[in-house]
C-alpha positions in Angstrom: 0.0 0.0 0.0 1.3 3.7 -1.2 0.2 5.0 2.5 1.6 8.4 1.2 -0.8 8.5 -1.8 -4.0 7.4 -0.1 -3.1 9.8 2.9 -2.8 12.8 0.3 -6.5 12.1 -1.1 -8.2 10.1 1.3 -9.6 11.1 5.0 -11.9 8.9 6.5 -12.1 7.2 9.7 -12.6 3.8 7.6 -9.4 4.6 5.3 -7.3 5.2 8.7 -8.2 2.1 9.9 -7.9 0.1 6.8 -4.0 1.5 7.6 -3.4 0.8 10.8 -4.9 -2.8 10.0 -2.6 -3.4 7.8 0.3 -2.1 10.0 -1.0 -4.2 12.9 -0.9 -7.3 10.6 3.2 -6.3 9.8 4.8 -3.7 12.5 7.4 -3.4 10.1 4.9 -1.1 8.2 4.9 1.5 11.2 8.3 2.9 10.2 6.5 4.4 6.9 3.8 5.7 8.4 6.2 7.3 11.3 8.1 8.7 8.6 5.1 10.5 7.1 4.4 12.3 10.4 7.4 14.7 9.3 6.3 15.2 5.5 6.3 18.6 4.0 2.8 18.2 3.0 1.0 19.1 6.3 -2.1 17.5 5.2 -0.2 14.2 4.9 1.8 14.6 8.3 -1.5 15.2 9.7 -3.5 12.3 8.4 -0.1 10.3 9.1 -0.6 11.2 12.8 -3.9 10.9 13.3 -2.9 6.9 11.9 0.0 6.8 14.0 -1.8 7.5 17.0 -4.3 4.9 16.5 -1.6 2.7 16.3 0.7 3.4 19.5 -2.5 3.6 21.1 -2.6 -0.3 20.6 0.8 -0.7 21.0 2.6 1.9 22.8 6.1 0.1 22.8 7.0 0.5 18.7 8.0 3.8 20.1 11.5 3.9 21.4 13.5 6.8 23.0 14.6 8.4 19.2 11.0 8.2 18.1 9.8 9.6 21.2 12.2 12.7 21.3 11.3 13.0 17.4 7.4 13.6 18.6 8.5 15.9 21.3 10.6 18.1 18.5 7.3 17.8 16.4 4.9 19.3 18.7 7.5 21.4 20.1 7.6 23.2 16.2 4.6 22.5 15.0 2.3 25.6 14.0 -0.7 22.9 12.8 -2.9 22.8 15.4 -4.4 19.1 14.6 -0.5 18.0 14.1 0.3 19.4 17.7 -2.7 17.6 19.3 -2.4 14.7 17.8 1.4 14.1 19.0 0.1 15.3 22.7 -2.4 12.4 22.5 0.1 10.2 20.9 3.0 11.4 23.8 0.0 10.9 26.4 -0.6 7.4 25.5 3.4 6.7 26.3 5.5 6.6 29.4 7.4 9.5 29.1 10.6 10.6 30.1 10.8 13.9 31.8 11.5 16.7 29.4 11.4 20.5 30.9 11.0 22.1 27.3 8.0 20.1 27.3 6.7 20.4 30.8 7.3 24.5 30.0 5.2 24.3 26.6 2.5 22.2 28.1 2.3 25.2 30.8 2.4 27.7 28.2 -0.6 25.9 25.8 -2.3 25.5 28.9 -2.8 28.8 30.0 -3.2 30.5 26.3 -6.7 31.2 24.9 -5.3 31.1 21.4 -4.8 27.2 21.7 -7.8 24.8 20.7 -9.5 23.2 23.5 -7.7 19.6 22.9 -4.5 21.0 23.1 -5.2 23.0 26.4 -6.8 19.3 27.9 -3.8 17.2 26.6 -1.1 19.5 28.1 -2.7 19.4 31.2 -3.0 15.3 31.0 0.7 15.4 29.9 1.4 18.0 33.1 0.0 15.6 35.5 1.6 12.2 34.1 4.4 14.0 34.3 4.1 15.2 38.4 4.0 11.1 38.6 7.5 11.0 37.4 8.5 14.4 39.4 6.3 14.4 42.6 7.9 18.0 43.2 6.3 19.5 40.3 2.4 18.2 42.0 2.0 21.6 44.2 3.4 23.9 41.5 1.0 22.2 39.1 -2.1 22.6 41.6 -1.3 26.1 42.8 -1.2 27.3 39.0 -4.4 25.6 38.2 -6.3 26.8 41.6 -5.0 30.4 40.7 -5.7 30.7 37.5 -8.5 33.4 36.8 -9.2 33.0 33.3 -13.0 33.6 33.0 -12.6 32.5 29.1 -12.9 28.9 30.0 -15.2 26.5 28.5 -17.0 23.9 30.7 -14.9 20.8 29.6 -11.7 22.7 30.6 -13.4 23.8 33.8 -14.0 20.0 34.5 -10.6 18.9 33.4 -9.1 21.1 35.2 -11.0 20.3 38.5 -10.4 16.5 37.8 -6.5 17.2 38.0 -6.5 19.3 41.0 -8.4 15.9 42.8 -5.9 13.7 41.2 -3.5 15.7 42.3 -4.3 16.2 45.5 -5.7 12.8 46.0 -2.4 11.6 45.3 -0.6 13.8 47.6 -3.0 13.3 50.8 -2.3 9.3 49.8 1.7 9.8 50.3 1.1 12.3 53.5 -1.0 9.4 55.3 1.4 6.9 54.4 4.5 8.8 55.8 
């Protein structure tokens, strides 16, 4: 299968799984689609990742260290909005290893109203994953979200939000009655 060719003029929920069947009958196939995520044509980098994601979602150890750090780059650069949340969900699905340019730019997308929705959700899923691996970043994380005045929030960020600060502080009270 040309994935680059039906990517370019096909987008259908059906057509991205037809792909990811046939990459979870050979894994070898992953590597193309990977590739794809970092095409020149956005629309097929997007469509790429949007297959890529429904694959590691299935199996979330084809991505080693190198292919992790290339995501991170990705959504680091990218201007595409559905690029950028598509690697936060794929990076989200993965144990991560902790990475402060990350942890700063999840922050940042977090707190801007000129990111979509998804983005702002996903940064904040990444944030507390990552106060899993770094317990010292948990207060930080729940002070910023309990003082944050935005009025501009929409009631699924209002919700995510207040479902990290319990998870968060959940797992804090846990550690302080164990001690």
């Amino acid at each position: 299968m040309d994935y680059r060719d039906v990517l370019k003029n096909n987008l259908s929920r059906q057509i991205i799984d037809q792909i990811a069947d046939s990459v979870y009958d050979n894994l070898s196939n992953f590597q193309t689609i990977f590739d794809l995520i970092f095409d020149n044509d956005t629309k097929v980098a997007w469509r790429a990742a949007w297959a890529c994601e429904k694959i590691i979602h299935k199996y979330p150890e084809i991505i080693d260290f190198e292919k992790e750090k290339q995501i991170i780059e990705l959504v680091l650069s990218t201007n595409h909005e559905g690029l950028r949340r598509l690697s936060l969900s794929i990076l989200h699905s993965l144990t991560l290893n902790l990475n402060v340019e990350l942890i700063n730019s999840c922050f940042d997308w977090l707190n801007s109203d000129k990111q979509p929705i998804a983005v702002q959700a996903l940064s904040l899923k990444l944030l507390v994953k990552f106060c899993k691996l770094e317990p010292d970043l948990k207060p930080e994380l729940i002070a910023f979200l309990e003082n944050d005045n935005s009025v501009v929030l929409s009631p699924g960020m209002i919700s995510c939000r207040r479902n990290a600060i319990k998870e968060l502080n959940k797992n804090l009270l846990s550690k302080n009655v164990y001690k």
